[in-house]
C-alpha positions as CSV (number, residue, x, y, z in Angstrom):
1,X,0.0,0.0,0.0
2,X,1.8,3.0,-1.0
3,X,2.6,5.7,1.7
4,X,0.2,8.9,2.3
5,X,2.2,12.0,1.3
6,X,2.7,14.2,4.4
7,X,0.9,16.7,5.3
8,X,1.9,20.2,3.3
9,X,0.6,23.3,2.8
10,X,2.3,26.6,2.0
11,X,1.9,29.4,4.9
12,X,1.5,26.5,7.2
13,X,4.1,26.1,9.8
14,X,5.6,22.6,10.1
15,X,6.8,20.9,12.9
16,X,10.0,18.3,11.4
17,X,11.9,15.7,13.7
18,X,15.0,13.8,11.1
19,X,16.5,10.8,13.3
20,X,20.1,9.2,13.3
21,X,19.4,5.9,11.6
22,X,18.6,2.7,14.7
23,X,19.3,6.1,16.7
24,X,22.7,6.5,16.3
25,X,24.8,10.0,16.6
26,X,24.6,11.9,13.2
27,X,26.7,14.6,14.8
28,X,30.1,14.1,16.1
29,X,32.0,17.0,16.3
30,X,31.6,21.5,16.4
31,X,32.5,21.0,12.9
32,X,29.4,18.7,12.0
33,X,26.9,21.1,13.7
34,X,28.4,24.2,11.9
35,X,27.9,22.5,9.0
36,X,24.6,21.5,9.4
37,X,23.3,24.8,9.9
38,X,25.2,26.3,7.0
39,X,23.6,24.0,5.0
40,X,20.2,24.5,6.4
41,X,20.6,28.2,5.6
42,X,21.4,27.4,2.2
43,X,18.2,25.0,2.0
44,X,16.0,27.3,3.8
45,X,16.7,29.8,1.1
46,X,16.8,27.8,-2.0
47,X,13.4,26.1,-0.9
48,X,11.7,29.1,0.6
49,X,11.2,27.5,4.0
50,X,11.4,30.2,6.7
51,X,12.9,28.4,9.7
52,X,11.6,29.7,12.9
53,X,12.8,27.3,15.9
54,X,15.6,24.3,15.8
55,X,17.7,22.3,18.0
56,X,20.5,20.0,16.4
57,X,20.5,17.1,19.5
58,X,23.3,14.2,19.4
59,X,21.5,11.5,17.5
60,X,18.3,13.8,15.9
61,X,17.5,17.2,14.6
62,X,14.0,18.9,15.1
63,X,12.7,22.0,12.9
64,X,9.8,24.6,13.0
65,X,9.6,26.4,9.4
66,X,7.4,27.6,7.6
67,X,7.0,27.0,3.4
68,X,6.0,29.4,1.4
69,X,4.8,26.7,-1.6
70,X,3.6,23.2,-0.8
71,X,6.2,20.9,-0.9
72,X,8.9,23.4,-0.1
73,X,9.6,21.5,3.0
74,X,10.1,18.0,1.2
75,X,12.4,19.3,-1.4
76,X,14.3,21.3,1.4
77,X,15.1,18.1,3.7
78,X,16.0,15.7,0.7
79,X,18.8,18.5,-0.1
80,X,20.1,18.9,3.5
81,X,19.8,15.5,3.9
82,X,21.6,14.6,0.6
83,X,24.1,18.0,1.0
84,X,25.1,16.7,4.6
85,X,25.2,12.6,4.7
86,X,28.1,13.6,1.8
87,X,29.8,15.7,3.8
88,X,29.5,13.2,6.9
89,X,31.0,10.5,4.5
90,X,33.8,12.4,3.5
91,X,34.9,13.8,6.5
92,X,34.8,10.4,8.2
93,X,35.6,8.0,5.5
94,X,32.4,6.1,6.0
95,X,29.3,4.7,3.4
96,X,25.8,3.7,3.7
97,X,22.9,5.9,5.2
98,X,22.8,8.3,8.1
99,X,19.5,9.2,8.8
100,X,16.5,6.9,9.3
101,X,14.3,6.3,6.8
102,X,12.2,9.6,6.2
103,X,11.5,12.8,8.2
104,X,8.1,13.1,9.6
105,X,6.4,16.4,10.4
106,X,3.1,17.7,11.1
107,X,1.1,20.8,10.9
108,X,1.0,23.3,13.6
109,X,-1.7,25.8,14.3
110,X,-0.6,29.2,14.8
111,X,-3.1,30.1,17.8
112,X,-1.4,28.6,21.3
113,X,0.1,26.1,19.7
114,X,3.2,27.6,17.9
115,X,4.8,28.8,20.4
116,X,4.6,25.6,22.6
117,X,6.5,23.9,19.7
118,X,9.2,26.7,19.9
119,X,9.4,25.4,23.6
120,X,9.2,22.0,23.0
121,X,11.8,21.9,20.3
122,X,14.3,24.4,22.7
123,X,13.8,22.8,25.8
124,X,15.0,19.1,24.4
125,X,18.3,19.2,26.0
126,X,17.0,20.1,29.2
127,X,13.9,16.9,29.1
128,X,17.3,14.9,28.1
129,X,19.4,16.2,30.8
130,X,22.2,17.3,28.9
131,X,21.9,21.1,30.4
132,X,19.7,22.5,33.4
133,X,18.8,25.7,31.3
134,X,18.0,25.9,27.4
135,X,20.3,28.9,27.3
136,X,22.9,26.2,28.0
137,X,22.8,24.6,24.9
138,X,24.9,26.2,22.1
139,X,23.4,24.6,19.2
140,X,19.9,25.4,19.4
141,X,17.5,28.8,18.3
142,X,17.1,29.4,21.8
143,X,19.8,32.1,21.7
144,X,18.3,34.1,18.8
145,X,14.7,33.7,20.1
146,X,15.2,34.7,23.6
147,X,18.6,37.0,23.8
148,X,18.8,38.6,20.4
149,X,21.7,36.6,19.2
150,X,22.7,36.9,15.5
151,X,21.3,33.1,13.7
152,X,21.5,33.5,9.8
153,X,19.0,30.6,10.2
154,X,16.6,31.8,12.0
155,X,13.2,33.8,10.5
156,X,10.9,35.2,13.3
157,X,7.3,34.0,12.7
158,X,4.6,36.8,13.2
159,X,3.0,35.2,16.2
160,X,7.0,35.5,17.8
161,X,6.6,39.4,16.3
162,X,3.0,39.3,18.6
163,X,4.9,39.3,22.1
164,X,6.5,42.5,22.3
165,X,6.5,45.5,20.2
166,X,10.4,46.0,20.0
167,X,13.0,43.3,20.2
168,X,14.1,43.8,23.8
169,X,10.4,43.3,24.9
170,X,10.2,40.4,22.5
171,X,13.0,38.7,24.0
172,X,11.6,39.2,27.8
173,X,8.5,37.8,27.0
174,X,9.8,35.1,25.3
175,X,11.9,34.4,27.9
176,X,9.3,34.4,30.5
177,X,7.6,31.7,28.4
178,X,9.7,29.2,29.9
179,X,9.4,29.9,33.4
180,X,6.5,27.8,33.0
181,X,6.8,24.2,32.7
182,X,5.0,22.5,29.1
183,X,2.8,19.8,30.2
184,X,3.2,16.3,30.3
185,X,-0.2,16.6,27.9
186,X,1.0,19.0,25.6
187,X,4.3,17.5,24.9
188,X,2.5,14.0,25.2
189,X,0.0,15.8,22.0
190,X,3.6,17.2,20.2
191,X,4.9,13.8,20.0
192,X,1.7,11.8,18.9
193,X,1.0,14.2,16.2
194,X,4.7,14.4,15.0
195,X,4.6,10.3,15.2
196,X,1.4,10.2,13.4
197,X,2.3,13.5,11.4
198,X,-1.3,14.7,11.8
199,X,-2.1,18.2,12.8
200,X,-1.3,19.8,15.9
201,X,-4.0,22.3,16.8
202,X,-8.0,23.3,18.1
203,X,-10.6,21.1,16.8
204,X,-11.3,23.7,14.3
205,X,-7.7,24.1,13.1
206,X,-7.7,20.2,12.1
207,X,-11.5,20.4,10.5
208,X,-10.1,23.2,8.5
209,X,-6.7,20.7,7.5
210,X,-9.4,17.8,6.8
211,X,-11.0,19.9,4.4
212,X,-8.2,21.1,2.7
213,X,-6.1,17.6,2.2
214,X,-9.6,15.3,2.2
215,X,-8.2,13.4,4.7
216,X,-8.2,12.8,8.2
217,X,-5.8,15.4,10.5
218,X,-6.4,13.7,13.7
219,X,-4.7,11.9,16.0
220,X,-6.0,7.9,15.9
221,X,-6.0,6.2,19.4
222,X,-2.7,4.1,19.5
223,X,-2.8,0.5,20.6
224,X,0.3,1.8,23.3
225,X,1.0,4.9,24.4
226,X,4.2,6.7,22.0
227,X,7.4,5.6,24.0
228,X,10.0,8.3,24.9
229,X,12.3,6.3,23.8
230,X,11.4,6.8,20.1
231,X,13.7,10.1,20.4
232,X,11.2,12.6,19.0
């Protein structure tokens, strides 16, 4: 049965989790982080994907962006995916695949949601105890979002734009966002929509994604509950 296509539509922000292959480290050095995000750059621009959130973690990479033309975000990961496994390969001698299988995504509605997904996707060191504060982690928007810092990469998304009317107020209230912990539920709803690759948002959000793809945007009740473990 051949696979659904995932769910793509331009102006829509995306939520994109790419794992090392039988979770394995895709990243093993500064070097291999740098270049990741240099080629993202490039891929965001050549695709028209406006990347809004990211964290590069040991063994898997997640994404919030934005395309501006359906199927932007496809063509985008197949050439950072291609554009890095070659550099990985080269720099350490090695063959065969690096990532596993395909990326999945899922939609993400602007209202109350978006933002938890910029949390979610920053705060992933800190869930796997590799820092006690985001702001510890270098390689991660976390710096951009909430201090200011300069991130090539990074594109604010208007609903970032919506907490404060200058940067310095943008950047406290973003800040202040994470004083507060997410919720088991809401990152337990993150991870069954990204597994799924559904969309993430109100009743009304997902009616509106049914309607457009003729096809169901839900989450389905899983036989067992998503494990942690699956790295996402």
């Amino acid at each position: 049965m051949p696979r659904q296509p995932r769910p793509d539509l331009a102006g829509v922000p995306q939520h994109v989790v790419q794992r090392g292959n039988d979770r394995q480290a895709c990243f093993f050095g500064d070097v291999d982080y740098r270049t990741y995000l240099t080629g993202l750059r490039e891929a965001s621009l050549r695709y028209g994907c406006a990347v809004h959130a990211y964290v590069l973690m040991t063994n898997h990479v997640h994404l919030l962006l934005t395309p501006c033309a359906s199927g932007g975000v496809s063509r985008m990961m197949q050439w950072l995916g291609r554009h890095y496994v070659g550099y990985v390969n080269a720099r350490y001698r090695r063959t065969g695949t690096l990532w596993e299988g395909r990326f999945k995504s899922c939609l993400v509605d602007t209202d109350r949601y978006l933002l938890a997904c910029y949390r979610y996707i920053e705060l992933n060191p800190v869930r796997a105890a590799m820092v006690s504060a985001p702001g510890g982690y270098r390689w991660s928007s976390y710096h951009a979002n909430a201090h200011g810092a300069s991130d090539p990469v990074v594109t604010h998304h208007s609903e970032y734009l919506r907490l404060g009317s200058e940067p310095v107020s943008r950047q406290q209230a973003y800040q202040t966002l994470f004083d507060e912990v997410l919720a088991p539920e809401r990152i337990a709803d993150i991870r069954a929509n990204l597994q799924q690759q559904r969309a993430l948002g109100s009743q009304h959000f997902q009616r509106q994604i049914e309607a457009m793809l003729g096809r169901c945007a839900k989450v389905r009740p899983a036989h067992r509950p998503v494990s942690e473990k699956k790295g996402l």
